[in-house]
Legacy VTK file of the C-alpha trace (Angstrom):
# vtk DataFile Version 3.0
C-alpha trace
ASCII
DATASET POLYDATA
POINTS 338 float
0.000 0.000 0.000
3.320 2.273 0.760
3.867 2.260 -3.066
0.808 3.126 -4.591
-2.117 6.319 -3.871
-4.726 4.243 -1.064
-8.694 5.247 -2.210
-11.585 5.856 0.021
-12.299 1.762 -0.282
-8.796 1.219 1.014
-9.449 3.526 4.370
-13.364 1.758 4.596
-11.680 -1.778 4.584
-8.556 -1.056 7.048
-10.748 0.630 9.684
-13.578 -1.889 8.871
-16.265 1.230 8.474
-18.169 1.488 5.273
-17.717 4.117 2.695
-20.154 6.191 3.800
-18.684 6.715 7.086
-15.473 7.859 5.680
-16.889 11.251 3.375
-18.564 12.273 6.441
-15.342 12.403 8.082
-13.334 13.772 5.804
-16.231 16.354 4.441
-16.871 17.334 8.132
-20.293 16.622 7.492
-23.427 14.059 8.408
-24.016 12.294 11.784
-20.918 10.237 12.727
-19.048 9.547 16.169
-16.184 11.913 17.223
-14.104 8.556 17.910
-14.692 7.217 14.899
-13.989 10.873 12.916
-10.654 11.280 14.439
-9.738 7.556 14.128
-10.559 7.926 10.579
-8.636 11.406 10.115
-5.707 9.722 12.017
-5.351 7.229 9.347
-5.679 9.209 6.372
-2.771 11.378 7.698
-0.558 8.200 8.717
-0.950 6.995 5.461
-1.047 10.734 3.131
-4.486 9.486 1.951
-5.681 12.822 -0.925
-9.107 12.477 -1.335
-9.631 12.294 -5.230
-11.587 15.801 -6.509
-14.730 14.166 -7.926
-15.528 12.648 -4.639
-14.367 14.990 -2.330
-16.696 17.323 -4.625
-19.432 14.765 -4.310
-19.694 14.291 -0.893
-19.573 18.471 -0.260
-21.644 19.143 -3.307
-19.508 21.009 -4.666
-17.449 21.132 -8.277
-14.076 22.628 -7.137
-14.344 25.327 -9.814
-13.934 28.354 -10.000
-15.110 30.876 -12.921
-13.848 33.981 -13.494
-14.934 36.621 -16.248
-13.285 37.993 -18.663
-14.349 40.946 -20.853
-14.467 40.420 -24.204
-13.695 43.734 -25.762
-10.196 44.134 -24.080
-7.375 45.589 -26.026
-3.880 44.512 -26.020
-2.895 47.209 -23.836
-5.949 46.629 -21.063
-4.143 42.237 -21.308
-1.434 42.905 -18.649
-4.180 44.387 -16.009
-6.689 40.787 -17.133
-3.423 38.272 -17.088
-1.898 39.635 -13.623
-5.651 39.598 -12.024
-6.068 36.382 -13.338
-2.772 34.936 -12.020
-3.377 35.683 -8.650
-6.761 34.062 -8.800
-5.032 31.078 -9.914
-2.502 31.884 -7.155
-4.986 31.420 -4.713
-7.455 29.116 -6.107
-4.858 26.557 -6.598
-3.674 26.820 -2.770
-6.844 25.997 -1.577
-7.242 23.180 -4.014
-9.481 24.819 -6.227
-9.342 24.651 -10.207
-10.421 28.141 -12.451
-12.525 28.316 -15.497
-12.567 31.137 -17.940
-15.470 32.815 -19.474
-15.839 35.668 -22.159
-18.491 37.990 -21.710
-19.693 41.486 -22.948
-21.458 44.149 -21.621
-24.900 42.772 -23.578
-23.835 39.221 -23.904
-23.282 36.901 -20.889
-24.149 33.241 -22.789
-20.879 32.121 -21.971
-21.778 32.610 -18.490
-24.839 31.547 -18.299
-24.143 27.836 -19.659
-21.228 27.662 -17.156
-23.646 28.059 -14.570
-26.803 26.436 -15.721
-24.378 23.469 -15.999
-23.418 23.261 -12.414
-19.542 23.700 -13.482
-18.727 25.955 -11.352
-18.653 26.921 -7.126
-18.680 30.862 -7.346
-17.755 33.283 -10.022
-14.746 36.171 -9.847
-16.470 39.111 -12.176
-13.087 40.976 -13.415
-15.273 44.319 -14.751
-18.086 46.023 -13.230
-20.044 47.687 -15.138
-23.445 50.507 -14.687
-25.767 48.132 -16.054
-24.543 44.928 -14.344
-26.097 41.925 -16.993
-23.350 39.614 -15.038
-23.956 40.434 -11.127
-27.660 40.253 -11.862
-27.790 37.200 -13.122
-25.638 35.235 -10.437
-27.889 36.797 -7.870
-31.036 35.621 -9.767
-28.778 32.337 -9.602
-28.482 32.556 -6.159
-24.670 31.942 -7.093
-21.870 33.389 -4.754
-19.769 35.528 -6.598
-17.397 38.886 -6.016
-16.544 41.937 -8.455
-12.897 43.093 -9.089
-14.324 46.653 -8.829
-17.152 49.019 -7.265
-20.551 48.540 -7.912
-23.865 50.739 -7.148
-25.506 47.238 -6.882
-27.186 46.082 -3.163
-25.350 43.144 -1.680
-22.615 42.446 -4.137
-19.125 41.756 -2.409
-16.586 44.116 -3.793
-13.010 44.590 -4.150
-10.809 46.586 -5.809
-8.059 49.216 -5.594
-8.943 52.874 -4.149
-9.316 54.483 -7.404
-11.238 57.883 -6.128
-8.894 58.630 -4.043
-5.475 57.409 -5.513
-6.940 60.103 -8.356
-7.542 62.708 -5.680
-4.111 61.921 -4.583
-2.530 62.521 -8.444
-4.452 65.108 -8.827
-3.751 67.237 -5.886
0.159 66.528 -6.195
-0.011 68.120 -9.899
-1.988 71.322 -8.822
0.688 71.191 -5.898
3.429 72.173 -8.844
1.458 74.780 -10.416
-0.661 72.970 -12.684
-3.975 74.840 -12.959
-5.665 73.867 -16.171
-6.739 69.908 -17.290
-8.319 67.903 -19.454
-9.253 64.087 -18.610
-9.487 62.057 -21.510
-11.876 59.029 -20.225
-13.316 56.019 -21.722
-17.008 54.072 -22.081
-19.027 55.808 -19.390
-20.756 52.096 -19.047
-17.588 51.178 -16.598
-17.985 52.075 -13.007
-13.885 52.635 -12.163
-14.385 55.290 -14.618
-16.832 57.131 -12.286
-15.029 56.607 -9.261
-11.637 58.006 -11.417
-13.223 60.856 -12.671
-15.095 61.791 -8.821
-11.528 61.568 -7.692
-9.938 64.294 -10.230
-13.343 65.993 -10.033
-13.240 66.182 -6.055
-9.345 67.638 -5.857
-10.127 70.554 -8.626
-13.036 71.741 -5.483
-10.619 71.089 -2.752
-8.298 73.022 -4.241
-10.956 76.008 -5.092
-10.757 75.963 -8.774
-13.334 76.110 -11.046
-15.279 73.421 -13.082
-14.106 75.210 -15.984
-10.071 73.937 -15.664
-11.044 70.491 -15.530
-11.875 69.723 -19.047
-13.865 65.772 -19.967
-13.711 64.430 -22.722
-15.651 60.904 -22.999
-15.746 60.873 -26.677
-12.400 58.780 -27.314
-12.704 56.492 -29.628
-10.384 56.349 -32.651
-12.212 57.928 -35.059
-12.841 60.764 -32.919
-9.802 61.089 -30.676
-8.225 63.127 -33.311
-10.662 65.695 -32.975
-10.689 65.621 -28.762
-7.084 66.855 -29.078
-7.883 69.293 -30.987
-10.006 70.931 -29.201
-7.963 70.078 -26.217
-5.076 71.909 -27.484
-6.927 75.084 -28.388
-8.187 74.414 -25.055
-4.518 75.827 -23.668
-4.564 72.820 -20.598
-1.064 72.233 -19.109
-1.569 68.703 -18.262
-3.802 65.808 -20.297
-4.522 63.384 -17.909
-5.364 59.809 -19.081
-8.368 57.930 -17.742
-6.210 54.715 -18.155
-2.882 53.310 -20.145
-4.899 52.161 -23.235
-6.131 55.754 -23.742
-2.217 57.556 -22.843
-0.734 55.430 -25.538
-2.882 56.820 -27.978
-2.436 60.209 -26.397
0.871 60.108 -26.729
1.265 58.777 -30.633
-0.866 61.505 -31.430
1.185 64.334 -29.543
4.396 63.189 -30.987
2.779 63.317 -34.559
1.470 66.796 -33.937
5.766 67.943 -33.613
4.701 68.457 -29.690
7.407 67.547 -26.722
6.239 66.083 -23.579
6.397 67.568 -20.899
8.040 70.507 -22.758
5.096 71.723 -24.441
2.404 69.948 -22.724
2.412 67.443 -19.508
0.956 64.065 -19.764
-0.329 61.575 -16.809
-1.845 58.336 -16.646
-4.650 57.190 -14.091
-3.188 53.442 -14.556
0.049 52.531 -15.475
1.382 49.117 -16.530
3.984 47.573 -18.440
3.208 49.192 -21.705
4.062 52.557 -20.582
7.572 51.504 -18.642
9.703 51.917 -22.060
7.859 55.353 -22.872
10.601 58.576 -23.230
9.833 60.744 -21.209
8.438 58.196 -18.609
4.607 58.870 -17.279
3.743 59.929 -13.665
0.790 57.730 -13.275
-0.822 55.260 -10.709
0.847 51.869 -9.866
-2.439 48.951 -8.685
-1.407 45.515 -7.765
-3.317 43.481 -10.274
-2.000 40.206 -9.265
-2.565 41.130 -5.480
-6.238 42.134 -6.221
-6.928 38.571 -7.916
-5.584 37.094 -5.035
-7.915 39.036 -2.900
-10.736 38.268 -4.688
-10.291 34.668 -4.862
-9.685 34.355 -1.143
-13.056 36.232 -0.673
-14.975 34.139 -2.934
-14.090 31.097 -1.423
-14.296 32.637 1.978
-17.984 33.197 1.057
-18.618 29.600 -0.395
-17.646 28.412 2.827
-20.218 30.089 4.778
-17.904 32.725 6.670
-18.267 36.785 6.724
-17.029 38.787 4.258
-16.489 42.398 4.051
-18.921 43.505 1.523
-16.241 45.997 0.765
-12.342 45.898 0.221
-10.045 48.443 -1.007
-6.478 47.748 -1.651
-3.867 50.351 -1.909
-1.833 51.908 -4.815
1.192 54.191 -5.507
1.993 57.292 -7.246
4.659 57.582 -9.735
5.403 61.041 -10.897
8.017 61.128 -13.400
9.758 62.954 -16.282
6.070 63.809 -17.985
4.683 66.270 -15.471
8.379 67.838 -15.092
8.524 71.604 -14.910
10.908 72.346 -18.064
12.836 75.876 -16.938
12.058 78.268 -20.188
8.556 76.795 -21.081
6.392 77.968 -18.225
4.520 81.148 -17.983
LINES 1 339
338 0 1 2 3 4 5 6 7 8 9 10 11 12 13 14 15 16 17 18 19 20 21 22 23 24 25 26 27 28 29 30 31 32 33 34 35 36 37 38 39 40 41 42 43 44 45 46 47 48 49 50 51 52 53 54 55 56 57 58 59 60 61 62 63 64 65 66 67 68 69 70 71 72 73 74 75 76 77 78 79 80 81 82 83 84 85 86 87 88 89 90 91 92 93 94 95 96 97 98 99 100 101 102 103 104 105 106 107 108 109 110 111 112 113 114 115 116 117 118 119 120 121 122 123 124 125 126 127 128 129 130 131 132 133 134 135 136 137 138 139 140 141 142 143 144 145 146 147 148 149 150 151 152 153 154 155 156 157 158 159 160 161 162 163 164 165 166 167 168 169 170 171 172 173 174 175 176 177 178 179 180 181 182 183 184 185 186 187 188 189 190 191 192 193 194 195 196 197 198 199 200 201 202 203 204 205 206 207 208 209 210 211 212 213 214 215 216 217 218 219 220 221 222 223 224 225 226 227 228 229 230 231 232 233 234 235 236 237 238 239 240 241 242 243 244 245 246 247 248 249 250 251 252 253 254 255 256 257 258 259 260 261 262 263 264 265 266 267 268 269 270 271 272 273 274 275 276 277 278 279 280 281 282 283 284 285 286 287 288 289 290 291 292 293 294 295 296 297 298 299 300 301 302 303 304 305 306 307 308 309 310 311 312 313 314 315 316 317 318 319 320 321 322 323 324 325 326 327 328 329 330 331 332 333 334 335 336 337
């Protein structure tokens, strides 16, 4: 028996208790004697007994599976943020035994989702994007299907976590006005996201607590390709001294256009991300922008989730920290200030 993996039959027959009696020891539940548990528990340890998944799923009715969501209209640039969040689900997932199951979804079509629940495949459900109209959360709470959001959400009794995006905004905002910078413009993206909102109440909220008016805080929400042409543009003849950039996807862009245009960051205007990752790192000048811990979030998230599929209290919210990197972009060049 030394050489080879002993089953469930193998503990039944050496402790001469049926089958039955062993899952309710080892799932904790079902009426059985405390002698007999920890007898059985005893032996399983003596002898590195590891209860095979489909049983161990069997007798605690549950799959072992995890699902988490991914959005289907991600760029290239938004991958790093999706990969690292989904690594540290993994991360965690796989330390508590637990395997994870992708899904694609959009913000009108969730049939991926839906046939990985209607099929029982899956325990609980990490939602990567939250969005203003939720089709995802509302459906796993018509499911009755535990679940948490990587990000904020408006939404009664759905478990949250994400980074403190108002007020690591706040924070980048208020440092920038702190070196003289008086007049913005925040270039944003889809309005259906709710870390936009909480990005933009964070840049919002520092332009009142520093007393300035409405009027040198510039949005633009129209950014798609076609038209981001024509947003810089008008942000130019605008006469801002900073752009900030709702995220890295959008500063990218931003910043092909301004070097096109003959115009020198930060010489002749100063640039700044909201989120930084690693497709900005090679960027001359460098960007001040936010630093999240993707990976660290996932983690998080997963830890929660299962947390809540075993019947224990959650937080219904958690916000993890960030950091602010200001570098070359928002640099005062001597000669090209008023």
């Amino acid at each position: 028996m030394e050489n080879k993996r002993i089953t469930i039959d193998d503990v039944a027959v050496a402790l001469s208790v049926s089958k039955t009696t062993v899952s309710r020891a080892i799932s904790g539940k079902g009426r059985i004697g405390a002698a007999t548990r920890e007898r059985i528990l005893a032996y399983i340890e003596e002898h590195d007994y590891v209860p095979n998944a489909i049983a161990k799923g069997l007798a605690q009715s549950r799959t072992y599976n995890l699902g988490i969501t991914v959005p289907v209209d991600f760029t290239l640039v938004d991958l790093p943020f999706f990969q690292k969040c989904l690594m540290g689900v993994c991360d965690y997932a796989a330390s508590e035994d637990y395997d994870v199951l992708v899904t694609l979804t959009s913000i009108d079509d969730i049939s991926q989702l839906e046939r990985l629940v209607n099929n029982r495949k899956v325990d609980g459900v990490v939602l990567t994007r939250t969005l203003t109209k939720d089709l995802p959360a509302q459906f796993l709470m018509d499911k009755k299907v535990p679940f948490v959001s990587v990000g904020l959400s408006k939404m009664q009794g759905i478990i949250q976590v994400d980074n403190d995006h108002e007020t690591a905004c706040f924070d980048l905002t208020t440092r920038l006005i702190g070196m003289g910078i008086k007049r913005f413009a925040l270039i944003c993206d889809s309005g259906a996201y709710v870390v936009t909102r909480s990005r933009c109440n964070g840049f919002e909220n520092a332009l009142k607590e520093a007393g300035l008016p409405e009027s040198n805080g510039l949005i633009f929400d129209d950014t798609t390709d076609e038209n981001l042409d024509r947003v810089l543009e008008r942000v130019l003849k605008s006469d801002v001294d900073c752009i900030l950039c709702m995220d890295d996807s959008i500063c990218v862009k931003v910043l092909d256009r301004l070097r096109k245009a003959g115009l020198e960051v930060p010489a002749d205007i100063k640039v700044a991300s909201f989120y930084n990752s690693s497709v900005l790192e090679r960027n001359i000048p460098s960007i001040t922008s936010l630093d999240f811990d993707a990976r660290e979030l996932g983690r998080v998230a997963c830890k929660t989730l299962i947390q809540l599929i075993n019947g224990e209290t959650v937080p219904s919210r958690s916000l993890l920290g960030y950091r602010v990197s200001m570098k070359e972009s928002t640099k005062t060049i001597l000669g090209k200030e008023e």
